[in-house]
The first five atom37 places (N, CA, C, CB, O) and aatype in JSON, in Angstrom:
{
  "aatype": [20, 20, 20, 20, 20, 20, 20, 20, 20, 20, 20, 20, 20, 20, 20, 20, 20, 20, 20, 20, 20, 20, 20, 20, 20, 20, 20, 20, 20, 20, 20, 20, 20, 20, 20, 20, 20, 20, 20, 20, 20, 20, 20, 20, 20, 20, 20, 20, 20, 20, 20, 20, 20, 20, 20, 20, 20, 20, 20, 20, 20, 20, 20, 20, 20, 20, 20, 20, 20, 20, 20, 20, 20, 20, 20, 20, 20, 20, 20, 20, 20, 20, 20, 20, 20, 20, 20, 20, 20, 20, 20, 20, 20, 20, 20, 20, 20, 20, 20, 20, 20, 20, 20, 20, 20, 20, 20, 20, 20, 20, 20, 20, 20, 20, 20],
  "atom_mask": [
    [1, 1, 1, 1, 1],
    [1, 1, 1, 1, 1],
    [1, 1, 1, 1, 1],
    [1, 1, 1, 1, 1],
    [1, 1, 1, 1, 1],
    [1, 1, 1, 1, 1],
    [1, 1, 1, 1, 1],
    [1, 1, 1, 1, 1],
    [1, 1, 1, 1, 1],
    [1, 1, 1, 1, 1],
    [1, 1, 1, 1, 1],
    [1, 1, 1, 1, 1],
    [1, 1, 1, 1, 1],
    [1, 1, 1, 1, 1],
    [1, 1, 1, 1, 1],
    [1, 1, 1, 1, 1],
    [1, 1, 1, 1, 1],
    [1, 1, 1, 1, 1],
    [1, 1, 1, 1, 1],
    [1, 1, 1, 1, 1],
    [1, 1, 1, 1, 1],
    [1, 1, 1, 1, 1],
    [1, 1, 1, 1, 1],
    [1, 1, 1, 1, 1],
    [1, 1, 1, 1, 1],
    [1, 1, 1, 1, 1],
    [1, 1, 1, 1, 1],
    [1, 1, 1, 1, 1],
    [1, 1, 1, 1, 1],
    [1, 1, 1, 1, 1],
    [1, 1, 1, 1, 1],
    [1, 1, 1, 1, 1],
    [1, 1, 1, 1, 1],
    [1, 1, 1, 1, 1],
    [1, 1, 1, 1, 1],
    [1, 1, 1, 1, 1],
    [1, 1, 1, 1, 1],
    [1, 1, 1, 1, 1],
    [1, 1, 1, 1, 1],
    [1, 1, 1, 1, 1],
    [1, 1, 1, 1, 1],
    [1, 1, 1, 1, 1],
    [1, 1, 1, 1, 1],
    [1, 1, 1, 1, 1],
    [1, 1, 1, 1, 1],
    [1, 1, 1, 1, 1],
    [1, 1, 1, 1, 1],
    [1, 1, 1, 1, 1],
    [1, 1, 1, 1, 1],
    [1, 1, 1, 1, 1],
    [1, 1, 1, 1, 1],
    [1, 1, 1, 1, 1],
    [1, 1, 1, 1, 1],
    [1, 1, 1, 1, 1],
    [1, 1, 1, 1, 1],
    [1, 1, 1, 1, 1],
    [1, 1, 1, 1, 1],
    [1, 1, 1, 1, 1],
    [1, 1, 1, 1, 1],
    [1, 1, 1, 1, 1],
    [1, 1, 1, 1, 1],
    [1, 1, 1, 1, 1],
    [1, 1, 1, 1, 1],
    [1, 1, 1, 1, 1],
    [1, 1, 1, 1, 1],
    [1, 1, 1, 1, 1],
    [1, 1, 1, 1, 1],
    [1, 1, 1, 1, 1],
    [1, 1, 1, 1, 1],
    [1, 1, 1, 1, 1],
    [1, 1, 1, 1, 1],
    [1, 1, 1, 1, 1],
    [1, 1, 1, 1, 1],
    [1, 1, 1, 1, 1],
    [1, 1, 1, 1, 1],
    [1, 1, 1, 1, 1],
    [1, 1, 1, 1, 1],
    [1, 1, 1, 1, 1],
    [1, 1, 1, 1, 1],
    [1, 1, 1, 1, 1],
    [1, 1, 1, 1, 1],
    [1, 1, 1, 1, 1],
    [1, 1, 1, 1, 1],
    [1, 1, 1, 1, 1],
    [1, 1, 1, 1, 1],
    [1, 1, 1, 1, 1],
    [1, 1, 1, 1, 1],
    [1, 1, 1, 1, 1],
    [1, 1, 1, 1, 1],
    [1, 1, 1, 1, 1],
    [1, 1, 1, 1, 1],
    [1, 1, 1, 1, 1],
    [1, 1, 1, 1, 1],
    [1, 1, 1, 1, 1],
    [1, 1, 1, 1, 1],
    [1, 1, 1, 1, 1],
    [1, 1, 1, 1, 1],
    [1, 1, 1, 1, 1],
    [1, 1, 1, 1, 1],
    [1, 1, 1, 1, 1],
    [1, 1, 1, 1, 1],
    [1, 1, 1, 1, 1],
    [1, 1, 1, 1, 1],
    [1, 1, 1, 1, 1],
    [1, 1, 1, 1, 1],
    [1, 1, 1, 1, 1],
    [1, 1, 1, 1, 1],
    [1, 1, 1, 1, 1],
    [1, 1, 1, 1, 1],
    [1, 1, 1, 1, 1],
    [1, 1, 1, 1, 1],
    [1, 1, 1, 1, 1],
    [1, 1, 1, 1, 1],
    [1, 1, 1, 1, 1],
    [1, 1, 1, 1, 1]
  ],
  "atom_positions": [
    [[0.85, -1.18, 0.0], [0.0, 0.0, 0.0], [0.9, 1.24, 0.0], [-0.97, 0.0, 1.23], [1.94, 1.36, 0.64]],
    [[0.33, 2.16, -0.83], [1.38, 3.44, -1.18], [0.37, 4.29, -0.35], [1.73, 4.01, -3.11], [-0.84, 4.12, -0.22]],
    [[1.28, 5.36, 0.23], [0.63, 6.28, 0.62], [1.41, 7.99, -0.14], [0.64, 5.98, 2.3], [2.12, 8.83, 0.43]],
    [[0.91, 7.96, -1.45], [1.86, 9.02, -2.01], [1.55, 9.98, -2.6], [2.63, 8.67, -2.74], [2.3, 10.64, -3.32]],
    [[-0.23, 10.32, -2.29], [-0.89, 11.36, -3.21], [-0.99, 12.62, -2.08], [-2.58, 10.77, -3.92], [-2.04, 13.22, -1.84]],
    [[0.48, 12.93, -1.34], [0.38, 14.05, -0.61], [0.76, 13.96, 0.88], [-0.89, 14.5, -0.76], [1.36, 13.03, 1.43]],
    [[0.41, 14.8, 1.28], [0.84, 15.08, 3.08], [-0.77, 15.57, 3.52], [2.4, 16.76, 3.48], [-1.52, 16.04, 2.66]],
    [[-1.08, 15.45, 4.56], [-2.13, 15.99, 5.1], [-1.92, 16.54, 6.72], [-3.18, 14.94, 4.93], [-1.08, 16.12, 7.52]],
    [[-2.74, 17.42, 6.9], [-2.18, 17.75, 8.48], [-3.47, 18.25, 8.99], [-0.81, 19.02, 8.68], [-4.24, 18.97, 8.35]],
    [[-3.65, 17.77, 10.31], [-4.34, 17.4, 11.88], [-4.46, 18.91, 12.14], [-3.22, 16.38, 13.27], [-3.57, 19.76, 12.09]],
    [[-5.96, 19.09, 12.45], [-6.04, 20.29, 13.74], [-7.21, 20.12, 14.46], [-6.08, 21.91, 13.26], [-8.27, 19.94, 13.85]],
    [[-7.17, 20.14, 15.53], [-8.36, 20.06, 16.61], [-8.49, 21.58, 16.47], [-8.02, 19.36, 18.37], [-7.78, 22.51, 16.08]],
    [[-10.13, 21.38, 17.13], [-10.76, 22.96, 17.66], [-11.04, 23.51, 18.05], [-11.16, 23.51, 17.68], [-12.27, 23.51, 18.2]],
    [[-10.47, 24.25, 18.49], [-9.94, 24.94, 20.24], [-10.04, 26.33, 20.2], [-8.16, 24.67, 20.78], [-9.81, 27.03, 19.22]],
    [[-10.45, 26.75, 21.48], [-11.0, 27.99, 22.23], [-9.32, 28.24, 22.33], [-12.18, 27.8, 23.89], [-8.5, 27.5, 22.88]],
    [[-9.03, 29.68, 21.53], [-8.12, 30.33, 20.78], [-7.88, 31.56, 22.03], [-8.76, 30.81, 19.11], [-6.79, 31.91, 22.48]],
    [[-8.87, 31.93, 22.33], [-8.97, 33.14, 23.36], [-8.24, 33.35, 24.54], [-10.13, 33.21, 23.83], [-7.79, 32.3, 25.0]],
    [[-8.01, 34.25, 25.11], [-7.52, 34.89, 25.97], [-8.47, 34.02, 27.17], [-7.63, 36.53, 25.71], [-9.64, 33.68, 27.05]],
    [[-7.39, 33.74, 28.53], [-8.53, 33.71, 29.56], [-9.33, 34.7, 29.94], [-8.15, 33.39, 30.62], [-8.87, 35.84, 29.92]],
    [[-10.65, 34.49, 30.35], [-11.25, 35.47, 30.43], [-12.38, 36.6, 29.8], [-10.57, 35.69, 30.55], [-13.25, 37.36, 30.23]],
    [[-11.47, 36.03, 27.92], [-11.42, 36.8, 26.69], [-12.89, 35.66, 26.32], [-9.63, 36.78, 25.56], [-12.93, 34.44, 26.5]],
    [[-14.2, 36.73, 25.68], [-15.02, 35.94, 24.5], [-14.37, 35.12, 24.07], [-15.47, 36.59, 23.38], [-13.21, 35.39, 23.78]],
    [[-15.08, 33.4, 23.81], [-14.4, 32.42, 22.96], [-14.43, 32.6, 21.47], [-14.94, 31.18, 23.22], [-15.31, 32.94, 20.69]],
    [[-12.93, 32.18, 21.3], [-12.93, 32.35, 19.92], [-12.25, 31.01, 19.17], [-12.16, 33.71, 19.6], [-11.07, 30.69, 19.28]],
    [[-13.08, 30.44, 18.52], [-12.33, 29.06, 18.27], [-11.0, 29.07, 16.75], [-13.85, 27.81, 17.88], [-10.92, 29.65, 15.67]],
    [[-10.6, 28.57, 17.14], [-9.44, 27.96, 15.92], [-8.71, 26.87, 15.87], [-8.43, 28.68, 15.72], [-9.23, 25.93, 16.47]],
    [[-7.52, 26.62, 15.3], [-6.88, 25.46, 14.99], [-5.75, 25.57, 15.5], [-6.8, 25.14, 13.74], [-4.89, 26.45, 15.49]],
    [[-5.87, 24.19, 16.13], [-4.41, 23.62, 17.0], [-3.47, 22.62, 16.17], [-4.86, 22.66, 18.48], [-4.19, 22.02, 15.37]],
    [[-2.69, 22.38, 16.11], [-2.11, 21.63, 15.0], [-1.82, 20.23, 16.16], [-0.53, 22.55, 14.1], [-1.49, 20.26, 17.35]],
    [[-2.08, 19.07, 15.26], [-2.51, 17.79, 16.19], [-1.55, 16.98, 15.76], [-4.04, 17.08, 16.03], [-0.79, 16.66, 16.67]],
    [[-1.17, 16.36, 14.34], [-0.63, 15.64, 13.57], [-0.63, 15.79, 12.15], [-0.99, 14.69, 13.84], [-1.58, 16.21, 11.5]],
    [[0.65, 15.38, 11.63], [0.96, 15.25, 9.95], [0.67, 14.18, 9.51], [2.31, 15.39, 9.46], [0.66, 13.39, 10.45]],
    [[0.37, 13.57, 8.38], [0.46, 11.93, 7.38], [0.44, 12.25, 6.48], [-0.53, 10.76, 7.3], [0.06, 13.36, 6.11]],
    [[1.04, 11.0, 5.56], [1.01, 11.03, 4.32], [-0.21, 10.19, 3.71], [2.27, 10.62, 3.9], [-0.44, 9.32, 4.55]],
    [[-0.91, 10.08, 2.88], [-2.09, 9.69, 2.37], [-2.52, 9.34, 1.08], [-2.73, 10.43, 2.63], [-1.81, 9.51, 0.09]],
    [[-3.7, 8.84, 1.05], [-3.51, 8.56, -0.45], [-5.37, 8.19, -0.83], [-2.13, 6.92, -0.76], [-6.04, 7.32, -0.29]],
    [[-5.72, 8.96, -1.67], [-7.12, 9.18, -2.15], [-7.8, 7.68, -2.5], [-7.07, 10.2, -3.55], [-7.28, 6.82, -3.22]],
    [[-9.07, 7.59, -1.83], [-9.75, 6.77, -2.45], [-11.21, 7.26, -3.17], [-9.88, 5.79, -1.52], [-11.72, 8.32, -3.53]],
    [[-11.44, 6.27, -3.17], [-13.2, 5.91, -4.23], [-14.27, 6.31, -3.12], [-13.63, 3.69, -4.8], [-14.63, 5.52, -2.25]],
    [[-14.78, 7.71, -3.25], [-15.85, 7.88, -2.83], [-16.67, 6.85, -3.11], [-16.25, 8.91, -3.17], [-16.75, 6.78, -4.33]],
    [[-17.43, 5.85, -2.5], [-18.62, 4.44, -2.64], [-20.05, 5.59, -3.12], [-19.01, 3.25, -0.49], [-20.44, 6.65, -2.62]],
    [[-20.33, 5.1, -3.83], [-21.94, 5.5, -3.9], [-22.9, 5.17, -2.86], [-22.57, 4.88, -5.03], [-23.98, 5.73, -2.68]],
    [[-22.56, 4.51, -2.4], [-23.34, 4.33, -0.92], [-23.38, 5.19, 0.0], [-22.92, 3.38, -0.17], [-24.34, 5.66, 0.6]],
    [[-21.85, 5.45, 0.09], [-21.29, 6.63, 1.16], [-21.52, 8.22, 1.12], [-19.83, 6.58, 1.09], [-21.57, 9.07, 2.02]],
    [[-21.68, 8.31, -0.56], [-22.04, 9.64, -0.82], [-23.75, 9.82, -0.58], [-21.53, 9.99, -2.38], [-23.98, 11.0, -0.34]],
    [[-24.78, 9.13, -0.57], [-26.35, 8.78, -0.61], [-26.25, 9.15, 0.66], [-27.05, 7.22, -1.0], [-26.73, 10.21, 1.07]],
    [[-25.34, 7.92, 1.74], [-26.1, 8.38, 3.03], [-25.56, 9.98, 3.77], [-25.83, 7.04, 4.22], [-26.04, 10.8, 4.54]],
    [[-24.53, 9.83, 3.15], [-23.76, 11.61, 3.65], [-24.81, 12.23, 3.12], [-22.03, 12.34, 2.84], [-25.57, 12.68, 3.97]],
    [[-25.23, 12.48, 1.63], [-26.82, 13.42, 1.34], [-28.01, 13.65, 2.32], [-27.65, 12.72, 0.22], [-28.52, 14.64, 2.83]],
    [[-28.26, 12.0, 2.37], [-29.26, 11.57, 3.48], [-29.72, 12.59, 4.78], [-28.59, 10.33, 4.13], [-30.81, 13.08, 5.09]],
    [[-28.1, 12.67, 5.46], [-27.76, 13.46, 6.56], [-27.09, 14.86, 6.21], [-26.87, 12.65, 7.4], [-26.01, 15.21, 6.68]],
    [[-27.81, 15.57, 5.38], [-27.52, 16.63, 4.76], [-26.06, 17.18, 4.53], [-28.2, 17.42, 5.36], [-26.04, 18.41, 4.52]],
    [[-25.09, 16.72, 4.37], [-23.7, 16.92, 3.99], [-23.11, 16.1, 2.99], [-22.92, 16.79, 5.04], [-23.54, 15.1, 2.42]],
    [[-21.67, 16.95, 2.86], [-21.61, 17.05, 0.92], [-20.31, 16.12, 1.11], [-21.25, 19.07, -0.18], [-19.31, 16.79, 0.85]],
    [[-20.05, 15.03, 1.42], [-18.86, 14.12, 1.39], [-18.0, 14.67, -0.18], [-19.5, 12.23, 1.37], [-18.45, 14.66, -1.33]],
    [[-16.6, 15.12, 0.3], [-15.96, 15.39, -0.89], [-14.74, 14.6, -1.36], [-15.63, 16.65, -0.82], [-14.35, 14.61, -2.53]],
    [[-14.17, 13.94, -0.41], [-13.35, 13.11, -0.94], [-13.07, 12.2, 0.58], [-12.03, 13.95, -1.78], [-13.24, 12.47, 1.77]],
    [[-12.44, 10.81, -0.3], [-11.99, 9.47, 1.09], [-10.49, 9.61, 0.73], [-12.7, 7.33, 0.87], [-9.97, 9.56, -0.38]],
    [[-9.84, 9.84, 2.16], [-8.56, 9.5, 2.27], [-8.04, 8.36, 2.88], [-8.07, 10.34, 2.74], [-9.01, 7.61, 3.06]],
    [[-7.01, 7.81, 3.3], [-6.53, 6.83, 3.96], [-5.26, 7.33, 4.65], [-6.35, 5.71, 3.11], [-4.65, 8.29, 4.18]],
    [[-4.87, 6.73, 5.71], [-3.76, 7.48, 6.57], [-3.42, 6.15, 6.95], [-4.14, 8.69, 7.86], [-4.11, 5.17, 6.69]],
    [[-1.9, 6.16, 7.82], [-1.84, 5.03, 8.54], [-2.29, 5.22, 10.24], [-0.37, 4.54, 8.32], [-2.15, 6.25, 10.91]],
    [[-2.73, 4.19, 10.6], [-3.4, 4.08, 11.78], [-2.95, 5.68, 12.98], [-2.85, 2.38, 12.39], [-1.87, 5.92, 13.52]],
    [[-3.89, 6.24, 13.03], [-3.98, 7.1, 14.28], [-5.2, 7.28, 14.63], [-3.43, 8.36, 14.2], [-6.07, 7.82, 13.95]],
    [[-5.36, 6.68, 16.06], [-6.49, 6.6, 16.83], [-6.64, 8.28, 17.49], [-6.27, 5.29, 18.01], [-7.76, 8.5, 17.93]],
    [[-6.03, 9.0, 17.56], [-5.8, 10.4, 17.87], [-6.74, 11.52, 17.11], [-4.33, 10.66, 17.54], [-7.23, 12.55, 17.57]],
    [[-6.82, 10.95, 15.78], [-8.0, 11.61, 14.95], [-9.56, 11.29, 14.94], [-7.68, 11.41, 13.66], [-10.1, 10.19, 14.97]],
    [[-10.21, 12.76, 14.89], [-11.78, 11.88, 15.64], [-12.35, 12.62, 14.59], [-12.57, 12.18, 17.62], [-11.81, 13.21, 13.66]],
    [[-13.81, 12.48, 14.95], [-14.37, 13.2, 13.71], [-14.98, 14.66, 14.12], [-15.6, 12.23, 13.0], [-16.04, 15.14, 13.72]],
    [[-14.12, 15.19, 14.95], [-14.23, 16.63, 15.32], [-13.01, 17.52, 14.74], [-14.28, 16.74, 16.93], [-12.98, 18.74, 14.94]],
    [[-12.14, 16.94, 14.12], [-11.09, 17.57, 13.45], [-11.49, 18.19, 12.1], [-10.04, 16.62, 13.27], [-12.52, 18.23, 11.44]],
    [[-10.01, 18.74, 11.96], [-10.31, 19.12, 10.41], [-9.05, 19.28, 9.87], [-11.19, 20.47, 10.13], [-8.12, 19.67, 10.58]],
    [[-8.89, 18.96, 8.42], [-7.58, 18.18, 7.84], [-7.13, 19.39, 6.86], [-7.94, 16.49, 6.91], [-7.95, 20.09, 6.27]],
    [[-6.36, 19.48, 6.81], [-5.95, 20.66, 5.58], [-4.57, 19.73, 4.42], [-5.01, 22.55, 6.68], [-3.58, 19.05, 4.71]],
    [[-5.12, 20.14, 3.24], [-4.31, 19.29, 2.32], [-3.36, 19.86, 1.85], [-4.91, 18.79, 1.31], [-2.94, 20.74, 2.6]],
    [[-2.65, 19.72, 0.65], [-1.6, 20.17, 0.27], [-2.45, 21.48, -0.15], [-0.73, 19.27, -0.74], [-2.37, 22.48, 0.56]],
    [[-3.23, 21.48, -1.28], [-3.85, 22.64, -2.12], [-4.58, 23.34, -0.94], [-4.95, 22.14, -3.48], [-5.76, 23.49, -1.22]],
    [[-4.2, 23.88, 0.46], [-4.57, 24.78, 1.5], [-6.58, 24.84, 1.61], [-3.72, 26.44, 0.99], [-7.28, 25.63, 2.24]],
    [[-6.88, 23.94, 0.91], [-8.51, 23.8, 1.44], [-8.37, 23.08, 3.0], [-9.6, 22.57, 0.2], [-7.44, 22.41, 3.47]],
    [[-9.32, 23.37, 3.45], [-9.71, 22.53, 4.81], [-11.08, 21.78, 4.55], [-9.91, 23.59, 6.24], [-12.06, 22.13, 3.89]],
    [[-10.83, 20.73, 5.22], [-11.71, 20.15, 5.37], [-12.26, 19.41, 6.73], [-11.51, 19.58, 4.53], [-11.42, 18.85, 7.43]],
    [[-13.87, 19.39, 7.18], [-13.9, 18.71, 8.56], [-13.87, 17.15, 8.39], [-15.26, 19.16, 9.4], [-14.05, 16.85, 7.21]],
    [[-13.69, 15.97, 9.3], [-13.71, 14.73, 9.7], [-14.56, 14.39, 9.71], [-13.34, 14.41, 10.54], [-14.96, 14.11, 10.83]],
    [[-15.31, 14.19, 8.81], [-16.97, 14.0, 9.14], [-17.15, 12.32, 9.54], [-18.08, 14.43, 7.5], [-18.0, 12.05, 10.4]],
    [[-16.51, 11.45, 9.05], [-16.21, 10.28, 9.37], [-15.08, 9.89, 9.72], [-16.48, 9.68, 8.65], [-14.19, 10.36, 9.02]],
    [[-14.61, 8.97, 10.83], [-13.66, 8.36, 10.95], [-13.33, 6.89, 11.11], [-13.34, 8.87, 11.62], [-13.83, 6.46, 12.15]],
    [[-12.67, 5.99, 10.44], [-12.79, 4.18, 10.89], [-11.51, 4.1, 10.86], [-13.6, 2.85, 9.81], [-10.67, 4.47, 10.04]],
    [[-11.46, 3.43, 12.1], [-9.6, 2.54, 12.22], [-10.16, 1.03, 11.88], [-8.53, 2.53, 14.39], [-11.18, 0.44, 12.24]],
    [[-9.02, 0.63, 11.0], [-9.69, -0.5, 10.32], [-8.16, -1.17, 9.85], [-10.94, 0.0, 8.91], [-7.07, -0.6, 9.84]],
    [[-8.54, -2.8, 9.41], [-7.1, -2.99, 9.04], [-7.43, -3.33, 7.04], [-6.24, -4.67, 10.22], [-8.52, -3.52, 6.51]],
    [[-6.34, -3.29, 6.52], [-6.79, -3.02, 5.26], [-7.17, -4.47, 4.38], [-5.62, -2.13, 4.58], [-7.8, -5.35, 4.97]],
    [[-6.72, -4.7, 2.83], [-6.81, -5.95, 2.78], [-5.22, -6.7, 3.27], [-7.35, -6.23, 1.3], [-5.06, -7.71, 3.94]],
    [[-4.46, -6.04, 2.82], [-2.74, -6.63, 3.36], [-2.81, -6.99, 5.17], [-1.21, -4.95, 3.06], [-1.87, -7.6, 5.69]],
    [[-4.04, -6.52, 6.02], [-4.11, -6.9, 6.56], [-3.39, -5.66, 7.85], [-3.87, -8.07, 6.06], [-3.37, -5.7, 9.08]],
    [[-2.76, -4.44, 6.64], [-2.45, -3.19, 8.02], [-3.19, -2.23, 8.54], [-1.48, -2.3, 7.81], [-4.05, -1.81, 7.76]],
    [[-3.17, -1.79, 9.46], [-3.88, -0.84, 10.25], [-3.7, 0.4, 9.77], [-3.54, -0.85, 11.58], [-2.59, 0.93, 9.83]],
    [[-5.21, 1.26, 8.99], [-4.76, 2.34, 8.56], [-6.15, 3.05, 9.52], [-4.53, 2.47, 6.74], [-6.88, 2.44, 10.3]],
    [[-6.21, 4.39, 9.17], [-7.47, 5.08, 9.52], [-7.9, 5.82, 8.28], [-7.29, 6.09, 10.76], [-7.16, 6.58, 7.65]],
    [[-9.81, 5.39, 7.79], [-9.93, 5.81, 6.88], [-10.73, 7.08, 7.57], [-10.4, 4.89, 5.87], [-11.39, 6.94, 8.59]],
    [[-10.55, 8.67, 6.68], [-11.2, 9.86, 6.78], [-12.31, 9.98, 5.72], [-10.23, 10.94, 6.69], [-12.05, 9.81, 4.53]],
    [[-13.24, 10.19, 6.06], [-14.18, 10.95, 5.0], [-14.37, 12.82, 5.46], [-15.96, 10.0, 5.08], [-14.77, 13.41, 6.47]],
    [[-13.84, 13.24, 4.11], [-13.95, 14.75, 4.46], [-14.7, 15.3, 3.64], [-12.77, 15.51, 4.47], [-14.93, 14.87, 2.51]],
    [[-15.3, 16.66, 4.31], [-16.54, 16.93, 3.98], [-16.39, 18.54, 3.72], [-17.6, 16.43, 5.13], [-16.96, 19.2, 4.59]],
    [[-15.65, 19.42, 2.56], [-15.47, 20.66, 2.68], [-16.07, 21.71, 3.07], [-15.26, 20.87, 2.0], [-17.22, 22.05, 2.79]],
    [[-14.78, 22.6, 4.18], [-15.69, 23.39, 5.27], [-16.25, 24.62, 4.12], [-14.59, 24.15, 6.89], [-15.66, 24.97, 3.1]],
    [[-17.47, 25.07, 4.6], [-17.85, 26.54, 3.87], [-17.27, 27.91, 4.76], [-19.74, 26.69, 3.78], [-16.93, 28.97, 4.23]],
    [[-17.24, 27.68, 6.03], [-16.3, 28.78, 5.81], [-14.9, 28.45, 6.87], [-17.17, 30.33, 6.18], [-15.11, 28.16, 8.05]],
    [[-13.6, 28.54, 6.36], [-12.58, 28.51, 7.16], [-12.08, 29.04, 8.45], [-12.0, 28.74, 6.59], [-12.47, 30.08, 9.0]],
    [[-11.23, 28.29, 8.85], [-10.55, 29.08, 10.19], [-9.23, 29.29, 9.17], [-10.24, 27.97, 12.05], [-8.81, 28.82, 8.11]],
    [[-8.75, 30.53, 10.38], [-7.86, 30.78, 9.97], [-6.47, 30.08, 10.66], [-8.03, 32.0, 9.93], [-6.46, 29.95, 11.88]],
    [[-5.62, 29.75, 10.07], [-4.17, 28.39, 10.0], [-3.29, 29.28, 10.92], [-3.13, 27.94, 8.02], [-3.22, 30.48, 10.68]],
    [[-2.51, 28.64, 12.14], [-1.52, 29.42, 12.93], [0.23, 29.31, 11.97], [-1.53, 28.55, 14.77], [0.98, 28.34, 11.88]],
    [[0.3, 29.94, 11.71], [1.24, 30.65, 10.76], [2.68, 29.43, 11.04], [1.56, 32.66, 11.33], [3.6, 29.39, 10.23]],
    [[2.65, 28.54, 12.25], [3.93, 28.54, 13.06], [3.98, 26.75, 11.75], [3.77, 28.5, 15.56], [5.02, 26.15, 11.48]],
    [[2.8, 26.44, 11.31], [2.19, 25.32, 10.78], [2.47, 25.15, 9.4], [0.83, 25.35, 10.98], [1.99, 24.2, 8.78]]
  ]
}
């Protein structure tokens, strides 16, 4: 299994603010992987409709239980996207990857520069 259509990188979403300060949420940087695009299922895209969201693309990572489906992934081409699904699963070779279904955000946070 190749994982070679890119890098992807982890951010949880976190109260950005000052103590004290109105919450203001943004992005924490969680983890990097490398990844590699799969086959949106027609199944998968029906029931994402179903539940009113726009499934835009399936990635694959290698196993991190650390990613939930409250994250949100930013790709090489600087779109973000949220976690709308997450499965740790082992593949057919039989390795442990984690598959993402991401679901493009409409409107962004803004990226901590240090990232």
């Amino acid at each position: 299994m190749t994982l070679d259509d890119g890098i992807l990188k982890v951010y949880s979403v976190e109260n950005v603010a000052e103590p004290g300060m109105k919450p203001v949420y943004g992005l924490k940087f969680k983890s990097e992987h490398f990844f590699a695009f799969e086959t949106v299922g027609i199944q998968r895209y029906y029931t994402a409709m179903q539940a009113n969201s726009k499934v835009t693309d399936l990635v694959r990572i290698w196993e991190d239980r650390e990613v939930t489906g409250k994250d949100i992934c930013i790709l090489e081409d600087k779109r973000q996207y949220e976690c709308s699904f997450v499965q740790h699963m082992k593949d057919e070779e039989g390795l442990r990857i984690t598959k993402i279904t991401l679901e493009r955000l409409e409107k962004e946070y803004v990226v901590p520069e240090d990232m």
